[in-house]
C-alpha positions in Angstrom: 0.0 0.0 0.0 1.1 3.6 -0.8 2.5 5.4 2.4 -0.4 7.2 4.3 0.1 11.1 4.3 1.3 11.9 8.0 -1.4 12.5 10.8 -2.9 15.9 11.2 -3.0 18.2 14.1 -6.8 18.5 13.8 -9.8 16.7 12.7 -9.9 16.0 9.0 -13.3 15.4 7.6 -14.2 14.4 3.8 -16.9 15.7 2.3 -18.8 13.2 0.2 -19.6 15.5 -3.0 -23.3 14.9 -4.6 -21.7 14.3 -8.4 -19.4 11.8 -6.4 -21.5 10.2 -4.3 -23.8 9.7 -7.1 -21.6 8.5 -10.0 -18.2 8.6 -8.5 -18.5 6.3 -5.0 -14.9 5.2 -5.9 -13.4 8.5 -5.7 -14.1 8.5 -1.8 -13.2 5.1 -1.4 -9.7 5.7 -2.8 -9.1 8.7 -0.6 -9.6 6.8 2.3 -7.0 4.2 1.3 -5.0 7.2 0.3 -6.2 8.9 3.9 -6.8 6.6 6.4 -6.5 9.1 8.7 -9.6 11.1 7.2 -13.0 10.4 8.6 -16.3 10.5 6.5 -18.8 11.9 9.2 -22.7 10.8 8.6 -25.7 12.6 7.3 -23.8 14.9 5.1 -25.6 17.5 2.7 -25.0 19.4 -0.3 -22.1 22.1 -0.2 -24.4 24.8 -2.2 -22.1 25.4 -4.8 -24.7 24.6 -7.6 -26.9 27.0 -6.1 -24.5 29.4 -6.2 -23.2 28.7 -10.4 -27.0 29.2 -10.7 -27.0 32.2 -9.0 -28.3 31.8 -5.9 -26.0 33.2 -3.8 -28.4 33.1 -0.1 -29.0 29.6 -0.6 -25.6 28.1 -1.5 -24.2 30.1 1.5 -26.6 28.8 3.9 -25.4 25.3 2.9 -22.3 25.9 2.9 -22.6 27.1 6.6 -24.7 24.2 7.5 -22.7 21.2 5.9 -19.2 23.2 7.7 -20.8 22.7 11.1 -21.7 18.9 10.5 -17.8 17.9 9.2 -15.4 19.1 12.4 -11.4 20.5 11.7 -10.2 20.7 8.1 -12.5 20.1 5.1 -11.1 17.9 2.3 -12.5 17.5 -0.4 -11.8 15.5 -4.0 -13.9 18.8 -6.0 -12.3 22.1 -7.4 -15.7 24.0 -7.5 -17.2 22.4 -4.0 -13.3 23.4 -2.5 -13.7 27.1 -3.9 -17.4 27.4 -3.1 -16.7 26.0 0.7 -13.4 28.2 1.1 -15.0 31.6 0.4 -17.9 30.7 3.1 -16.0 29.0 5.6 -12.7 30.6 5.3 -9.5 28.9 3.3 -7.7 27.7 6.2 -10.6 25.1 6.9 -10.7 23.6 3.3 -8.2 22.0 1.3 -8.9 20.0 -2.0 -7.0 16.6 -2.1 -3.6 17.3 -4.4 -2.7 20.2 -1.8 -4.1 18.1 1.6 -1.7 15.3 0.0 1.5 17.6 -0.9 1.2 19.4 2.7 0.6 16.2 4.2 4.0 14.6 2.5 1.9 11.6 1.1 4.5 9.3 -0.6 3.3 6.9 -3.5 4.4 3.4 -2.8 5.3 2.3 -6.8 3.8 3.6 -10.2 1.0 3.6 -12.7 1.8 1.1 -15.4 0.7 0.0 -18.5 1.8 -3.0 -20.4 4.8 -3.3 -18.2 5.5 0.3 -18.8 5.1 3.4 -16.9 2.1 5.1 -18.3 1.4 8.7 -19.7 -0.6 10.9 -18.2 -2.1 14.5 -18.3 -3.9 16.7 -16.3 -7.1 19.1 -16.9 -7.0 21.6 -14.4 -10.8 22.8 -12.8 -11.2 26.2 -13.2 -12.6 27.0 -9.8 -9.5 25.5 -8.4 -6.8 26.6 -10.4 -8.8 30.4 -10.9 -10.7 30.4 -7.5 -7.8 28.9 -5.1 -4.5 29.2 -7.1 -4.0 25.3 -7.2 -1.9 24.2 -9.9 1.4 23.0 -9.0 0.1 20.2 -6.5 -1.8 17.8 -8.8 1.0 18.0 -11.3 3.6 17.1 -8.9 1.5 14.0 -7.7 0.8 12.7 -10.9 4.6 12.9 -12.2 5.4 11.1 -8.7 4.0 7.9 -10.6 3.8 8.4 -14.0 5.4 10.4 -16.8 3.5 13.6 -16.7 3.1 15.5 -20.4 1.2 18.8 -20.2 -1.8 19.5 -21.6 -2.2 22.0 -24.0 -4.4 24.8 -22.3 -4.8 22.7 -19.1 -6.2 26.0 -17.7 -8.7 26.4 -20.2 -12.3 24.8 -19.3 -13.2 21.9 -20.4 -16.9 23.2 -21.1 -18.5 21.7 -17.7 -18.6 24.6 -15.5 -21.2 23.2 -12.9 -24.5 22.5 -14.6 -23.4 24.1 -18.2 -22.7 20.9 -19.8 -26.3 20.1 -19.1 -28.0 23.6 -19.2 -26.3 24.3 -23.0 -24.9 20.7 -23.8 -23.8 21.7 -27.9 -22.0 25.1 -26.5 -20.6 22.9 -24.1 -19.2 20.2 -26.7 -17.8 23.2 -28.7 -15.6 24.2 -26.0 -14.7 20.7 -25.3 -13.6 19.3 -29.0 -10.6 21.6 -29.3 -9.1 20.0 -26.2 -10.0 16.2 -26.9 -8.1 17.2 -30.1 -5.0 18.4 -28.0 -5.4 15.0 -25.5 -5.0 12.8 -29.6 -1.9 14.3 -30.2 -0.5 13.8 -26.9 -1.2 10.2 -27.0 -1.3 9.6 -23.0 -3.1 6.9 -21.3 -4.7 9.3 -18.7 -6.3 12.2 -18.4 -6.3 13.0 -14.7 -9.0 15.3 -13.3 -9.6 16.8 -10.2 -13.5 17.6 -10.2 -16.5 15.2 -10.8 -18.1 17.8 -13.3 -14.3 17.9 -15.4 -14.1 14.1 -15.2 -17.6 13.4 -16.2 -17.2 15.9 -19.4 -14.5 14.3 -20.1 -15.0 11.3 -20.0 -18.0 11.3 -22.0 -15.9 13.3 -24.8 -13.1 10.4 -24.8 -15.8 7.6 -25.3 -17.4 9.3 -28.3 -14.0 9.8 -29.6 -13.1 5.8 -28.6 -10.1 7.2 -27.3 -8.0 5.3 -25.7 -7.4 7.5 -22.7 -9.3 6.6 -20.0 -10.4 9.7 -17.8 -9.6 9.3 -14.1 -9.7 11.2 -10.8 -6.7 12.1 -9.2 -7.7 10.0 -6.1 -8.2 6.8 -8.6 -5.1 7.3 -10.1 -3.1 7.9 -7.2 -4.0 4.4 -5.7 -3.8 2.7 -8.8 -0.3 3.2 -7.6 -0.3 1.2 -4.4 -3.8 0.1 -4.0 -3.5 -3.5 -2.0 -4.2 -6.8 -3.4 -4.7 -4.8 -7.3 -1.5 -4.5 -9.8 -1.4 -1.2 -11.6 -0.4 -2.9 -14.8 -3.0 -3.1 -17.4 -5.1 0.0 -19.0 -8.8 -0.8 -19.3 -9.9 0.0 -23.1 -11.8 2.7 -24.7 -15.3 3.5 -22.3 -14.2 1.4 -19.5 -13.5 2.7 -16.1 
């Protein structure tokens, strides 16, 4: 198993995202065997940053208060836009977003991400409420080249053409914005395209499978134990629309 990131001084609570808990469960479930040290407290609700894209600001403030007094010390979380939303309302000391939690914490992989007996490609899209919102670039990158070979991504800082609920509010402007940059991920010819946000990785994701691409869209907390995850090998890329 990878190395688990040291203990904190204070209560670290995950926050269970909706997009995650709905399509993503294993997103969670590899933090904690990144984390172990990181509880999941019970009876968790929406952060309110949807409300807030939407723009209703009252509402997604009010949850943001209410889910902050429900998840104790530091709140990590595995999404760019919940991490930005919850920082502004509960201040940015109490929230970190899981490549900086990890990089503070001095989480150490255990081995690498392989494919075929080699180490594999990889690339990152950065979330624009992370990267724009909380000035989070460096930590994600630093992860991924930790166990794979990293290659850059062409306007990484560009959106990908989620941007909360725009993907499904305006899907064809959204796939216009999109197309350029699953062009860009062809010519890089990587194996993964790492995300850190639900709504990047879904859009994504869905873009590579109309393509039959052979990337395969991941999260970073996926990837990460794909690394060192017990009693699983990292060799072995599953093929185009899998995973």
């Amino acid at each position: 198993a990878a190395e688990p990131a040291a203990a904190p001084d204070q209560p670290v609570s995950l926050m269970l995202g909706c997009v995650e808990r709905g399509l993503y469960p294993k997103v969670s479930r590899a933090v904690r065997e990144l984390c172990p040290e990181v509880a999941v407290p019970s009876g968790q609700g929406c952060c309110g940053a949807l409300h807030a894209h939407n723009g209703d600001s009252v509402t997604g403030a009010a949850m943001a208060r209410a889910l902050g007094e429900k998840l104790p010390g530091t709140v990590l979380t595995t999404a760019g836009g919940c991490a930005a939303h919850l920082a502004h309302h509960l201040g940015r000391d109490r929230v970190r977003e899981l490549s900086e939690y990890l990089g503070e914490a001095g989480y150490a992989p255990a081995g690498q991400v392989t494919v075929d007996g080699r180490r594999a490609r990889a690339t990152l899209q950065d979330s624009c409420h992370l990267r724009n919102g909380l000035g989070v670039s460096r930590p994600p990158r630093e992860l991924i080249a930790a166990v794979a070979d990293y290659v850059e991504l062409p306007g990484a800082d560009r959106c990908c053409g989620a941007a909360g609920t725009y993907a499904m509010l305006r899907p064809e402007d959204s796939r216009a914005v999109l197309d350029p940059k699953l062009d860009d991920i062809g010519r890089l010819d990587v194996d993964y395209v790492v995300t850190v946000n639900p709504g990047c990785l879904r859009q994504v994701q869905q873009g590579l499978r109309r393509r039959r691409s052979r990337a395969r869209a991941i999260h970073l907390a996926e990837f990460l134990a794909l690394a060192g995850r017990p009693g699983r090998p990292s060799d072995g890329l599953p093929g185009p629309g899998e995973g």
